[in-house]
N, C-alpha and C positions, 0 to 999 in steps of 0.2 A: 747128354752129359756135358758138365759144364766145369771148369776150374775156379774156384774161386781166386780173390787178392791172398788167401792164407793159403793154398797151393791144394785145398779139396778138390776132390772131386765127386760134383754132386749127379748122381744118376736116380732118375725115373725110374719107379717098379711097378712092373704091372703081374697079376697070377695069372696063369690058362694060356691058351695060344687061339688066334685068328679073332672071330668075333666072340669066342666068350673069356679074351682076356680084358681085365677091369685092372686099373689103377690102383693101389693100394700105399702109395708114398713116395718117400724118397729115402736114396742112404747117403751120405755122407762121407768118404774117403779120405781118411789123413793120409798123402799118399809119402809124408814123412816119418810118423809113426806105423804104418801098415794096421791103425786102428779104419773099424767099421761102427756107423752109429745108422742105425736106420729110424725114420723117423715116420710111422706110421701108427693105422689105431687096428689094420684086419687079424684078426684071431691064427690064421695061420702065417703070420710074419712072427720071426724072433725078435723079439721087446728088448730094446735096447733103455736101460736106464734114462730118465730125463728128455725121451722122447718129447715131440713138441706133438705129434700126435693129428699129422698130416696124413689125410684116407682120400684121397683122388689120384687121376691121371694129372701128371707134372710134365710138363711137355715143354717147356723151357725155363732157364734162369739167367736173373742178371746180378751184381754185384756193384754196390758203390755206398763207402765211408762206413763200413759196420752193418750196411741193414743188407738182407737177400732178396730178390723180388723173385715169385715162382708162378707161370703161368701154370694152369689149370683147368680142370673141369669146375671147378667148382667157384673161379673169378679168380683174382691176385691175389698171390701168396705172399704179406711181408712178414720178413721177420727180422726183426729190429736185434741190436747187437747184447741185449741181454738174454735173447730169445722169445719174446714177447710177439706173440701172434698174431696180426690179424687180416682176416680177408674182407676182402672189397668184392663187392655182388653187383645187381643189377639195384638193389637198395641203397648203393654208395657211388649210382650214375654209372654204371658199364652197361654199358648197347646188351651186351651179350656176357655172358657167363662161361663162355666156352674161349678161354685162351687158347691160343695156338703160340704166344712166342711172345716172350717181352726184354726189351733192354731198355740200357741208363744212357741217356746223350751227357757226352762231356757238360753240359749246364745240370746236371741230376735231375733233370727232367725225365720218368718211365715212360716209355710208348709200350701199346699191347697191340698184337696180332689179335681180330677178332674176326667174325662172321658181319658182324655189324660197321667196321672199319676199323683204323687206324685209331687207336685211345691216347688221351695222352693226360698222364697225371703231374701235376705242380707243384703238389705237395700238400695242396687244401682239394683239391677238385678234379673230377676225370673230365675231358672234354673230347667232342669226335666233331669234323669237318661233317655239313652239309651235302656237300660236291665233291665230284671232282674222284681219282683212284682213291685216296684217303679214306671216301667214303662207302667204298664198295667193301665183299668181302676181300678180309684182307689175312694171308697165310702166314708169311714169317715178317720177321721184324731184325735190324743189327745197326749199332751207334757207330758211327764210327770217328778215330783223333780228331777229325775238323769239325766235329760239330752237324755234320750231316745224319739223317736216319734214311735208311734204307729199308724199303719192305716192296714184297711179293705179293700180290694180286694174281686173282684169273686173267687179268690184263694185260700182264707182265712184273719187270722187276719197276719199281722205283725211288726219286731218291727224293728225299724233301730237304730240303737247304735254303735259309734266310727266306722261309716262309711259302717258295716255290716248288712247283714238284716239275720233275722233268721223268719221263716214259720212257723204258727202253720197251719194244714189243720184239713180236716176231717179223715185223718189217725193218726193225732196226739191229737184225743179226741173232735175237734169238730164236733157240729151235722152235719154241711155242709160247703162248702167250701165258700159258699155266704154269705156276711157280707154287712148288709146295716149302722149298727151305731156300733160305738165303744167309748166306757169311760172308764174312771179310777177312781177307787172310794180312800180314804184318805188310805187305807190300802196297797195300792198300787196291789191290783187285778184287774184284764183287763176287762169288762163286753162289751161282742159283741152281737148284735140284727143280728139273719140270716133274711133271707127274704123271708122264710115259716113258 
């Protein structure tokens, strides 16, 4: 769950429990209004008018100047400020289709968490590093004020800034090299979630 710049709050829904829950959308929280808008297409969701008619696992979101970005199963979710759809697949250059986690770097630049690496779109084109953490899989992703992006690997946490990336592992103070979520809190501290 994520807050948007208008004070939403946007949560993933998924139906069922353990491995036979599936994705089925997202809803949308005016958490000023105490309105609810869910925006899905499955049969047993309550159909909220003008749904935009999102049917996957949503597993992170970012926000910047009107548009939404929504990682996914199904590749990146934008949705532009009239509401206008669209997703980006592995037919619009993403390694993988399986997001785990995308934000907006201060330049509006999107990065994606993927299985294939670190993505990064420009605005015309996705591109993924060769080498290097970037290009392994990669689990969470978070921009943060300076201009730095930060993401989690089986390798550990790391942060890419003015082009370089620097490793923290578990020789460098973490409990393990495996990082399934990563954020940034106002203080500018890194908070990584391992995966035991």
């Amino acid at each position: 769950a994520k807050v948007d710049v208008k004070g939403r709050l946007w949560v993933g829904l998924a139906l069922g429990a353990g491995e036979e829950s599936r994705g089925v959308g997202v809803a949308v929280v005016d958490l000023k209004t105490s309105t609810v808008k869910i925006h899905g297409r499955a049969a047993d969701l309550p159909q909220t008018p003008g749904a935009l008619g999102i049917e996957s696992d949503v597993t992170g979101a970012a926000f910047t100047a009107g548009v939404t970005y929504l990682a996914s199963r199904q590749g990146v979710i934008r949705i532009d400020a009239n509401g206008a759809v669209q997703v980006f697949t592995e037919n619009h250059g993403l390694r993988s289709e399986l997001i785990r986690d995308v934000a907006v770097a201060t330049d509006g630049q999107v990065y994606i968490a993927t299985s294939g690496g670190l993505g990064r779109y420009d605005g015309k084109a996705w591109h993924f590093a060769e080498f290097g953490p970037q290009a392994s899989r990669v689990t969470a992703v978070a921009a943060a004020p300076d201009g730095s992006v930060w993401f989690g690997s089986d390798t550990g946490v790391h942060r890419l800034k003015n082009k370089k990336v620097t490793t923290w592992d578990d020789a460098k103070g973490l409990l393990e090299r495996k990082v399934r979520s990563i954020a940034l809190d106002p203080q500018g501290r890194v908070w990584a979630l391992h995966t035991s």
